[in-house]
C-alpha positions in Angstrom: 103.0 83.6 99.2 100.8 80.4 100.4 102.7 77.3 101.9 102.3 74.4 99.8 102.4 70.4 100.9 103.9 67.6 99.1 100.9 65.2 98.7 102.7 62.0 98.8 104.5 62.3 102.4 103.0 65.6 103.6 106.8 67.8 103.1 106.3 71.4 103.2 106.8 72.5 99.9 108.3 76.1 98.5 107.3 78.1 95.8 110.9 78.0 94.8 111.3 73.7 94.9 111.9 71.7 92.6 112.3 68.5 94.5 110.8 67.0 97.9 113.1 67.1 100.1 111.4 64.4 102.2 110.5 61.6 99.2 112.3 63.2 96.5 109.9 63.3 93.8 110.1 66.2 91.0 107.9 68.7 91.9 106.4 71.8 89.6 103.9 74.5 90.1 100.3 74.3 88.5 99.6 77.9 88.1 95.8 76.2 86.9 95.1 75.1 90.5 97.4 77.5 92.5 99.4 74.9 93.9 102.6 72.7 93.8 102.5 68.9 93.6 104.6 65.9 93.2 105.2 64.7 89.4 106.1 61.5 87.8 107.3 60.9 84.7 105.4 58.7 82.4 107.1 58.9 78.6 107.2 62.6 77.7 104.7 63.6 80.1 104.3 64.0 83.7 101.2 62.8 85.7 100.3 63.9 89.6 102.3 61.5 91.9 99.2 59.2 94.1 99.9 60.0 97.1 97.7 60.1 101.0 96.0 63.4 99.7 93.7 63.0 96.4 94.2 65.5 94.0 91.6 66.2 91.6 91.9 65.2 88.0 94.9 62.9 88.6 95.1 61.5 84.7 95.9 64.7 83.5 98.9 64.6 81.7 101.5 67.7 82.1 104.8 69.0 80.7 107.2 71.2 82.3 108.1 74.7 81.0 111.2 74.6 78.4 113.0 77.0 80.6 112.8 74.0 83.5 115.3 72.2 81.3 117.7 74.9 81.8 116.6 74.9 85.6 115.1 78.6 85.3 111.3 77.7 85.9 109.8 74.8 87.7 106.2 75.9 86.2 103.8 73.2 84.4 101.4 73.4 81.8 98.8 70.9 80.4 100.1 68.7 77.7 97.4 68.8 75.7 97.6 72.0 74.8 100.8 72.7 72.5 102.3 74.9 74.2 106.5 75.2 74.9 106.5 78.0 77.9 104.3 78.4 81.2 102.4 81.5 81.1 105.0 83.1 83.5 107.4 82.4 80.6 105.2 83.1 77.8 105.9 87.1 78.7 109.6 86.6 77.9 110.4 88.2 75.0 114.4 88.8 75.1 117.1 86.5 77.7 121.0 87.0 77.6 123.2 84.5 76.4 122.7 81.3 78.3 126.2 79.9 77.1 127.3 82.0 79.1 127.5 80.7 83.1 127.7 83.9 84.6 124.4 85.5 82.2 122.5 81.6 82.9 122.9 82.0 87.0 122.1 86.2 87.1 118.9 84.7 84.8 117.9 82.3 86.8 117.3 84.4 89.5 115.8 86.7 87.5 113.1 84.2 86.5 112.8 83.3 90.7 111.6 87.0 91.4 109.5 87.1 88.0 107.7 84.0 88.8 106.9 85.3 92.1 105.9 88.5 90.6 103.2 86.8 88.1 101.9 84.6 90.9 100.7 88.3 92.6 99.5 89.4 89.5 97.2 86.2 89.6 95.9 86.5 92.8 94.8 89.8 92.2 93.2 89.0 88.8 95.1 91.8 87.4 95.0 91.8 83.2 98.3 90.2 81.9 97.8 90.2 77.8 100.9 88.7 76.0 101.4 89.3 72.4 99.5 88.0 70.2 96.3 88.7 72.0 95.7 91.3 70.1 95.8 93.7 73.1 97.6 97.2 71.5 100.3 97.0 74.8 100.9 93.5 76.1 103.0 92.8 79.1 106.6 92.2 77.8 109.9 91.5 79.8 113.3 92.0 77.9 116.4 90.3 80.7 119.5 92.1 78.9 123.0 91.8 79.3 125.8 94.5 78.9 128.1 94.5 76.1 131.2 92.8 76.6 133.6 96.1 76.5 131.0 97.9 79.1 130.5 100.5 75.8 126.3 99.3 75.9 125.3 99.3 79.7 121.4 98.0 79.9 119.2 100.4 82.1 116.5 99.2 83.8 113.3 100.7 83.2 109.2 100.3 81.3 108.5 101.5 78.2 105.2 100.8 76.0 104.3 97.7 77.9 108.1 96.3 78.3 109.4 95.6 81.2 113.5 96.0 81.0 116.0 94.3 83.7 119.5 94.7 83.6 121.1 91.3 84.1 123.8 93.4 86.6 121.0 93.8 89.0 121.5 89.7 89.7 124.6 90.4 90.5 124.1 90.8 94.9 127.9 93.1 95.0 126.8 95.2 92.3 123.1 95.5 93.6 124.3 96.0 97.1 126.6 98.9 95.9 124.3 100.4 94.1 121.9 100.4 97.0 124.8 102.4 99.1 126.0 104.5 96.7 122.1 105.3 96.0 121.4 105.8 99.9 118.3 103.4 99.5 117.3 101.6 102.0 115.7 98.6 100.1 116.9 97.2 96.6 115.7 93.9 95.4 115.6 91.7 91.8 111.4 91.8 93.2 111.2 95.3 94.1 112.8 95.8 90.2 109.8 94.0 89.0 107.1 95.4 91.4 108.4 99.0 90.6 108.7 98.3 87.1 105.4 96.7 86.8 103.6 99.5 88.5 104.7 101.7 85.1 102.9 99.0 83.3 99.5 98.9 85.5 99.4 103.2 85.6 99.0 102.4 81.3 96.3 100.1 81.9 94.4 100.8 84.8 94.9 104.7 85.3 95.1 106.4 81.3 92.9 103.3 80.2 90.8 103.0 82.5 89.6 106.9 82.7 91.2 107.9 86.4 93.6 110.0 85.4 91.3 113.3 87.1 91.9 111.3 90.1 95.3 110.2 90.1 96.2 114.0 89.7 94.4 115.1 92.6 97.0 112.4 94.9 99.6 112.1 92.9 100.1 115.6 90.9 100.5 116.1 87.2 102.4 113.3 85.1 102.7 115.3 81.8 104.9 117.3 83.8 108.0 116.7 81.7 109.7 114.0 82.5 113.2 114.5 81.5 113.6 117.6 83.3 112.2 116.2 86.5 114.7 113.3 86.2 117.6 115.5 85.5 116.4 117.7 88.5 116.0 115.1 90.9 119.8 114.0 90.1 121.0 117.6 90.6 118.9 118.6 93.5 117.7 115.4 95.3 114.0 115.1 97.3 113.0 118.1 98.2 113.5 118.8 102.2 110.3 117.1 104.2 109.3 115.0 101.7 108.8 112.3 103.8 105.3 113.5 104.9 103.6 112.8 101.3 105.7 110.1 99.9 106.9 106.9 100.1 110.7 107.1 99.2 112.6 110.4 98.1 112.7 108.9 94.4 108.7 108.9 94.1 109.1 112.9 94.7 110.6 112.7 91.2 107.7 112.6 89.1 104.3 111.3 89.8 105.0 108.6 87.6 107.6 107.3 90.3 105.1 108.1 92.9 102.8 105.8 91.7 105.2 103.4 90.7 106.7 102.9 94.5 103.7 103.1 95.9 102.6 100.5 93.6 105.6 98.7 94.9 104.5 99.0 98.3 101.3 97.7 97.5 102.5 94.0 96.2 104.7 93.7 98.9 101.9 94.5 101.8 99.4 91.6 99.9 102.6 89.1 99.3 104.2 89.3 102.9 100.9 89.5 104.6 100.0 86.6 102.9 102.8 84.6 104.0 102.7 85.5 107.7 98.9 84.2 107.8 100.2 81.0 105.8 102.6 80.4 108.7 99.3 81.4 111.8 101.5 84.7 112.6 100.2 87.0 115.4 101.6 89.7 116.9 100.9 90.8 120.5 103.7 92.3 122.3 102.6 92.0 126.2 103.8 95.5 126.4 101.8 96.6 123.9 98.6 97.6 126.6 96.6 99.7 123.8 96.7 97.1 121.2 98.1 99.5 118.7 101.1 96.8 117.6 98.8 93.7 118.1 97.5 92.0 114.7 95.9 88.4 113.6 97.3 87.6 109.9 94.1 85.6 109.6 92.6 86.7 106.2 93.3 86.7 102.7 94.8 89.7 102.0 94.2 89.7 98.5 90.3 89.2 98.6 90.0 92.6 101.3 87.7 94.6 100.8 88.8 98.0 102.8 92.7 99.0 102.6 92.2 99.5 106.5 92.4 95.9 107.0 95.9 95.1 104.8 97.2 98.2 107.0 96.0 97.8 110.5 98.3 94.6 110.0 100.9 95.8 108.0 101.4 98.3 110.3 102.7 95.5 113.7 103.8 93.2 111.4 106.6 94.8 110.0 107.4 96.7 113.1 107.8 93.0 114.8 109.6 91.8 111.2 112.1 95.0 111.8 113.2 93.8 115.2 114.0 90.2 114.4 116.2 91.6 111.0 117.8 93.6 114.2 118.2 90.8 116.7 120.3 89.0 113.5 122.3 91.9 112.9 120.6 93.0 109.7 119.2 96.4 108.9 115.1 96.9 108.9 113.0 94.8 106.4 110.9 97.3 106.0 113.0 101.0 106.1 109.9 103.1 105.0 107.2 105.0 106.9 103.6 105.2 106.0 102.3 109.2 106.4 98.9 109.4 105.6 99.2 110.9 102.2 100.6 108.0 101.1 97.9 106.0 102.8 95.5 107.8 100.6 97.4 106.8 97.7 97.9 102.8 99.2 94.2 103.4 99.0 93.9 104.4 95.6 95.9 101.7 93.8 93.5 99.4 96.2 90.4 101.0 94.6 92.2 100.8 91.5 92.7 96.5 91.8 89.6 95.5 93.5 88.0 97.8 90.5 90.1 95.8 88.0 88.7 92.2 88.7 86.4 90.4 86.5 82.8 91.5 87.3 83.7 94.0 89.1 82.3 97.6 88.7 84.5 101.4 88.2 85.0 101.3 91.7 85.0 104.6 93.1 87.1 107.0 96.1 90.5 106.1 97.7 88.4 103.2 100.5 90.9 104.3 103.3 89.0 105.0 106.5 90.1 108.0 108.5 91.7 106.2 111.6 94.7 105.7 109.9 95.5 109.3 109.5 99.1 109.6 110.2 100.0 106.0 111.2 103.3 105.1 110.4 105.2 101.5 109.9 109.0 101.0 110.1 111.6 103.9 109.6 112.2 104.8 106.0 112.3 105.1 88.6 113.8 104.7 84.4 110.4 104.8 83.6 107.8 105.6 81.1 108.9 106.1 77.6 112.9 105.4 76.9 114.5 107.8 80.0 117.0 104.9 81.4 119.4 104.7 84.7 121.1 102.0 85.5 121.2 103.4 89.5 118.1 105.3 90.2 117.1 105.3 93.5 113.5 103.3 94.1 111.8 100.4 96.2 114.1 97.9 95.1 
């Protein structure tokens, strides 16, 4: 995530914010210029705040999301276009019952981790139809609550281009319980979506897009039945050594989940990567004489061209990340490892991206260079069709 500025006192402003906390003026996220500013009300619309740093096209007139009046989006769109939602919003196709306080505050940080999850999606130019387009599987999200009486429990999962989240996984004790009971070492509202999503992209960048041939020869053969291989993984668990060919033991489930984690994986190497060069991180340990936990964050990690580069830094960062969790008391940030089959497949969904931008051509093999053969980082779903569990284990 970038670091953004207020540009009326020069505040450091959050993706999250809503207000300045230095001149308290309303702020709001343009998604059109990739950046948060300071607002002012004028009538029913909002204008840019004049401030010491111009910003162009200062008359446009703007109105906030409809979900920013029930203070679950702090997106803006242009007024002149009609429209109620921000385009983050516009994917929302079911929310819970906001009268209800406890469903309004597990939704509202459900709508945090899905904003952040759209912003990604954006900076890799990724396809994001919604309905109406026209396109046969748009990108949906249901946010579903259980029943009352507990007799309908909502599962998490993708089905058809619908992204499900139970409104329970808001919940931080039930999440965290989950998460022990589950033995993972990561679970997350964003690694729900970044999992979840991955389902989504495999539709339209692998079947779509004509790589399936490839996908199999990393990833094995996804018309392996799926049922079965979820009802064996819940009797049997990962199979013994699995950690030398994949990223958690729920992506040995089926190669769906494979590809789904390391999808996972994927958006959080471009998102946190990006934030440490937003804030001039380095890392250079002076005991580090070989250079082989030294990095410069100075790039834009979504505009690489070689998945070398995200993981030559990946690799120090989060080791440096893990030991600051530790001095606080908290476990790792970043429990998993990185063998190099599951570099090969880092490199494939890379491939897969870069491939998908506008103008860009079919792409072509896995673009993972062979000095990272076995390099590791840190210390280490339902999906397709309507297979549900409300605890599976996954990058969460």
């Amino acid at each position: 995530m970038q670091l953004f500025q207020c540009q009326c006192c020069g505040q450091l402003l959050h993706f999250e914010n809503t207000v300045c906390l230095r001149c308290n003026r309303q702020v709001g996220y343009l998604p059109d210029r990739a950046t948060m500013a300071a607002v002012e009300a004028e009538g029913p619309v909002w204008r840019l705040a004049a401030g010491e740093t111009a910003l162009p096209d200062p008359d446009q007139e703007y109105r906030f999301c409809a979900n920013w009046e029930l203070s679950g989006c702090n997106w803006m769109l242009r007024a002149d276009r009609g429209e109620t939602f921000c385009r983050a919003c516009r994917h929302n196709r079911t929310v819970p019952d906001l009268s209800d306080p406890l469903n309004h505050s597990r939704w509202q940080k459900i709508e945090a981790a899905k904003r952040r999850l759209i912003y990604t999606l954006e900076r890799l130019d990724l396809p994001m139809p919604q309905a109406g387009d026209g396109h046969p599987e748009p990108m949906v999200f249901d946010f579903l609550a259980d029943s009352p009486d507990q007799s309908n429990r909502v599962m998490t999962g993708h089905a058809d281009g619908v992204v499900t989240i139970a409104l329970t996984e808001a919940d931080d004790a039930h999440r965290e319980k989950l998460r022990q009971d589950m033995n993972e070492g990561y679970r997350t509202l964003l690694g729900h979506f970044r999992h979840e999503i991955g389902h989504y992209y495999w539709d339209l960048l692998v079947r779509d897009g004509g790589r399936v041939e490839e996908f199999r020869d990393l990833f094995g053969d996804e018309s392996f039945d799926y049922g079965a291989a979820l009802q064996a993984h819940y009797q049997n668990g990962a199979p013994a050594g699995w950690e030398t060919a994949h990223v958690s033991a729920y992506a040995t489930m089926h190669p769906w989940e494979d590809w789904a984690e390391t999808w996972a994986h994927y958006l959080h190497m471009v998102d946190t990567i990006e934030t440490a060069a937003a804030f001039g991180m380095s890392v250079e340990p002076e005991l580090d004489d070989e250079g082989d936990l030294s990095t410069e964050l100075d790039f834009d990690p979504y505009r690489v061209r070689r998945i070398r580069r995200l993981v030559s830094a990946w690799m120090p960062l989060t080791v440096a990340l893990n030991a600051m969790n530790r001095s606080m008391g908290q476990n790792d940030l970043y429990p998993f490892v990185l063998p190099e089959p599951v570099l090969q497949k880092l490199g494939f969904v890379h491939d897969l991206v870069s491939a998908a931008r506008p103008g860009q051509g079919t792409g072509g093999a896995p673009d993972v260079d062979g000095d990272l053969a076995g390099a590791q980082s840190g210390q280490g779903r339902p999906a397709p069709g309507d297979q549900a569990r409300d605890a599976e284990p996954a990058l969460r």
